[in-house]
N, C-alpha and C positions, 0 to 999 in steps of 0.2 A: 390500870385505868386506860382506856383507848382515849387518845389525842385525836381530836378534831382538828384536820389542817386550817389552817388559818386562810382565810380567803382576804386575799389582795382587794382594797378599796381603791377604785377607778377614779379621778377626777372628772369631772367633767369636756376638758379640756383633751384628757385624754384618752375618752371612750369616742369624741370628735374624731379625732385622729384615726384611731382604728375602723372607725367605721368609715371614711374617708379612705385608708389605705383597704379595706376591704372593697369599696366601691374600686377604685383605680385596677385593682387584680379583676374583678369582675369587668369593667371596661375595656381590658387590655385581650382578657381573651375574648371579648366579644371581638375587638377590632382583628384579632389573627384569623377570628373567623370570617369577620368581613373582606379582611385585605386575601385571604384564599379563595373565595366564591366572585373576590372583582378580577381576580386570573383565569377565570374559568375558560376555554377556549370556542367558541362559537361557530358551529359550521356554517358554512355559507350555500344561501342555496341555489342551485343550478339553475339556470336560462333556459324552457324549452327551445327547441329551431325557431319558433315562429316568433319568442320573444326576444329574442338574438335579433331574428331581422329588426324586428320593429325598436328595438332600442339605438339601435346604429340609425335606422331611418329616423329617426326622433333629433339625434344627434346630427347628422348631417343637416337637419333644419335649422340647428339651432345654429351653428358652425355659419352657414348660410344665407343666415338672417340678414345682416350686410348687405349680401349681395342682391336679394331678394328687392330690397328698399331700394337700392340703384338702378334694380331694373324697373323698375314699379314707376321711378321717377322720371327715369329716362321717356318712356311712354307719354306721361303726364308732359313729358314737356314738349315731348316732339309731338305729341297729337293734340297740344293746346286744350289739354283736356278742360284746364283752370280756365277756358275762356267767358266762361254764363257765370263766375262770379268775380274775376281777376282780370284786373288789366295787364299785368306782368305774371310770369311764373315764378319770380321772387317772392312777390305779393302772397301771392297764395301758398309758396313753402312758408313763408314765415306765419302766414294765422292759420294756417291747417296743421302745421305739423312743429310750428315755432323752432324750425331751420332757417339759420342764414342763409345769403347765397353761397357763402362758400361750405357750407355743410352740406349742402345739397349737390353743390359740385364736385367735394369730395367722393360722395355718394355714388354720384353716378358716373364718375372718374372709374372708381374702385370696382365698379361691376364691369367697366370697359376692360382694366387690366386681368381680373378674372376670365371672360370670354375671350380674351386672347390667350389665357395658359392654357384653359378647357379647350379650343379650338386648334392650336400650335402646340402643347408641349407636352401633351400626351399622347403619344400614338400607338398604333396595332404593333407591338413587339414581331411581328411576323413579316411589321413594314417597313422598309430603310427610313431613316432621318434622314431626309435630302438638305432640310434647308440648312439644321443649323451642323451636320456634318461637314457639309460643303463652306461653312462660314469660318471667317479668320480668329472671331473667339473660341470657337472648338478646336482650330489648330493651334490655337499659342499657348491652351493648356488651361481655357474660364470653363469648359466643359467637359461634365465627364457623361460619356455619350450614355451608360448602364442606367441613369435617372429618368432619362427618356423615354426609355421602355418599361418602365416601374408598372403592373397590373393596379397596385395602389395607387390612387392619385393621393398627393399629397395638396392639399391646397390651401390657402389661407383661410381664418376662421375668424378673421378684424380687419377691420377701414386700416388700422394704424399698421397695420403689414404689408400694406400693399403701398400707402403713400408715398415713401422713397421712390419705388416702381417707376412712378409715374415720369421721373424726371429722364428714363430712357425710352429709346425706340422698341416697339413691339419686340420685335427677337433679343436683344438686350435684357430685355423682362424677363423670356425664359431663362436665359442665360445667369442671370440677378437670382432670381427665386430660386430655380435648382440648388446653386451652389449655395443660399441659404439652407437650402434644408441638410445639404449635406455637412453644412459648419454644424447643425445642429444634432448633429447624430441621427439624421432620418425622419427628426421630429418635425412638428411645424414650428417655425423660427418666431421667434421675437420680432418686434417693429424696430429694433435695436443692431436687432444683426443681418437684417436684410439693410440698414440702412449703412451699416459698415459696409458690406458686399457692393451695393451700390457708387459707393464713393471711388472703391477700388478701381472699380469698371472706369468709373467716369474718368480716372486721374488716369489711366494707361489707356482710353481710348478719345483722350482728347483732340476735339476738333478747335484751331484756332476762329473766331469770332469775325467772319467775314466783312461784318459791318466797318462803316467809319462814318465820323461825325458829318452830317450835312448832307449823308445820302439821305434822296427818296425814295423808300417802300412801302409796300403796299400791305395790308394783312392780311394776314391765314387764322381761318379763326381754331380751329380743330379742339374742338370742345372746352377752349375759355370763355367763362360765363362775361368774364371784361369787357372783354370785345361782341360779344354779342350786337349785332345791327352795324355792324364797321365793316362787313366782308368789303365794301366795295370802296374803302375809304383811303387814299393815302396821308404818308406821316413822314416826319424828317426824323434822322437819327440825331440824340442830343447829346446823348452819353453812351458809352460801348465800354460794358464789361466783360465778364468772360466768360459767361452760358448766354447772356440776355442784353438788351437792350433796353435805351431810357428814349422814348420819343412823343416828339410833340404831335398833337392831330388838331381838326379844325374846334373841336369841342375839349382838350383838356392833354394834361398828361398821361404817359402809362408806360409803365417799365413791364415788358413782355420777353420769352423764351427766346431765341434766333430761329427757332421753328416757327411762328407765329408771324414772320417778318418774311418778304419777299421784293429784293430790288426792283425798282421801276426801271434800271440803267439807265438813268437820264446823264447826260453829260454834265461836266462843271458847270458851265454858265446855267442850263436848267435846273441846276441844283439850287442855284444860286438867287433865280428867278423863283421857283417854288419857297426855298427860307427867307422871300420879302415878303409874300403872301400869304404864309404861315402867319409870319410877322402881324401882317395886317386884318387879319380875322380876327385875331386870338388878342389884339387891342380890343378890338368892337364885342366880343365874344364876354370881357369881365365886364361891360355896362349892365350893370344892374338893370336898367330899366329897359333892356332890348325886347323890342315886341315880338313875336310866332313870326308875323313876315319877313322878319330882318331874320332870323333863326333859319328860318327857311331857306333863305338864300346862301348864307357862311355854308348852313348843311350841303348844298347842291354844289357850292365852289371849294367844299371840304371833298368831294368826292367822282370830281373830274381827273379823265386819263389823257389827260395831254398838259405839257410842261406850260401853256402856253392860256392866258385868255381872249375870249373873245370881245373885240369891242362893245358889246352891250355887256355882258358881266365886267370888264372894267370899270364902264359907266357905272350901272348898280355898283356898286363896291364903293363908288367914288361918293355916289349919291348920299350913301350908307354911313361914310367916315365924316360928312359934313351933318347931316343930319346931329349922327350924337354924338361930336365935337372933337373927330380923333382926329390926325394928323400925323 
């Protein structure tokens, strides 16, 4: 008699399972098929010439853009372009372009330092470096002359690269940003390591702070948006740091660079005479209630070149402190 094999009864439970472990086998090589075809290697496709150019010139706009803005601004300001809807050119950076003033000075600060590396720190490899060969930072070793003549220009590609910059003299700048890029491997530097470079410079070419308290100077405005409308104003030193100065003027205070400052050499006693007069503006100057005429007048005796006044601006002045009750 032929035996009929006996066929094994499945549970439910366990034909689950199987068919679960058959799914997971069937998953598993689908995914070695997947994780094979996600290695696949993709060739890259080639640049014609003309796309070559035109991708670098795309880039250099973008890189540029920065500076583009600073220039842009620059114009705006020195051609009052803002004058048919603005009474100031602050005014108008901040509701046209919702820049502060100092955002806008950065601005155009940073296209200044740019136009000086473009103009001084690249030249014809075919032409000697005069200036900064000839200078005491190339000889003590902040220079290495082979950056100078680089066909590449390397140049900055952000505001926050250049801002360190600003605290040095034009050729100090080249001197600052070359040897950033050479800390950087050739690359364009961080806002980080041009500002280490910078400090370096600053600390081994320090100049001591020629000021002292009670002197009389005059300003230099050289593109501080602060000082704007002051070229002709003097101020007493109040405090004397070690890059900068804290001084008083007929309309307020202001802590500015020692570039920004220029002694009037007045003698002691003219010192002396000018910080009573300081004195007495700058009482009448916190009255809240001082009228345009009275303004008027601090303004004109805030901005006199002689140590000395004349009897009639004594008189006014005098007029001035009785009127609204100074003493």
């Amino acid at each position: 008699m032929t035996q009929i094999p006996e066929q094994k009864q499945t549970t439910p439970s366990e034909q689950s399972s199987e068919n679960s472990t058959s799914a997971d086998n069937t998953n598993a090589d689908t995914f070695i098929e997947t994780e094979s075809a996600s290695i696949e290697v993709v060739e890259l496709e080639e640049l014609s010439a003309v796309e070559v150019v035109d991708r670098l010139t795309l880039e250099r706009k973008v890189e540029r853009a920065f500076y583009e803005s600073g220039k842009a601004l620059m114009q705006l300001r020195d051609r009052r372009l803002y004058r048919s809807t603005h009474k100031t050119f602050e005014e108008y950076c901040r509701d046209r372009f919702g820049y502060t003033r100092v955002a806008a000075f950065y601005k155009i600060t940073a296209a200044t330092v740019v136009d000086n590396l473009l103009t001084n720190g690249y030249q014809n490899p075919d032409e000697p470096t005069e200036g900064l060969q000839n200078s005491n930072l190339l000889t003590n070793g902040y220079q290495n002359p082979d950056m100078l003549t680089k066909k590449t220009q390397i140049l900055p590609t952000n505001e926050r690269q250049i801002r360190p910059l600003t605290q040095l003299e034009p050729e100090q700048q080249l001197v600052a940003w070359q040897l950033s890029v050479e800390a950087s491997g050739g690359q364009v530097p961080s806002g980080r390591v041009v500002k280490d470079i910078v400090q370096r410079i600053m600390k081994r070419t320090k100049v001591p702070n020629p000021y002292r308290m009670g002197e009389v100077c005059q300003f230099v405005i050289k593109d501080n948006p602060d000082l704007k409308g002051k070229g002709r104003c003097w101020c007493i030193v109040s405090q004397v740091n070690e890059f900068s100065c804290t001084v008083v003027a007929w309309d307020g205070e202001y802590t500015v660079k020692i570039e920004h400052l220029k002694s009037m050499n007045y003698s002691d006693g003219d010192c002396q005479q000018r910080m009573e007069l300081c004195d007495r503006i700058n009482k009448l100057r916190n009255k809240t209630n001082l009228e345009d005429a009275a303004r008027a007048n601090l303004k004109h005796l805030g901005e006199i070149k002689r140590p000395y006044l004349t009897p009639l601006e004594e008189k006014l002045l005098s007029v001035l402190e009785t009127e609204y009750g100074v003493g």
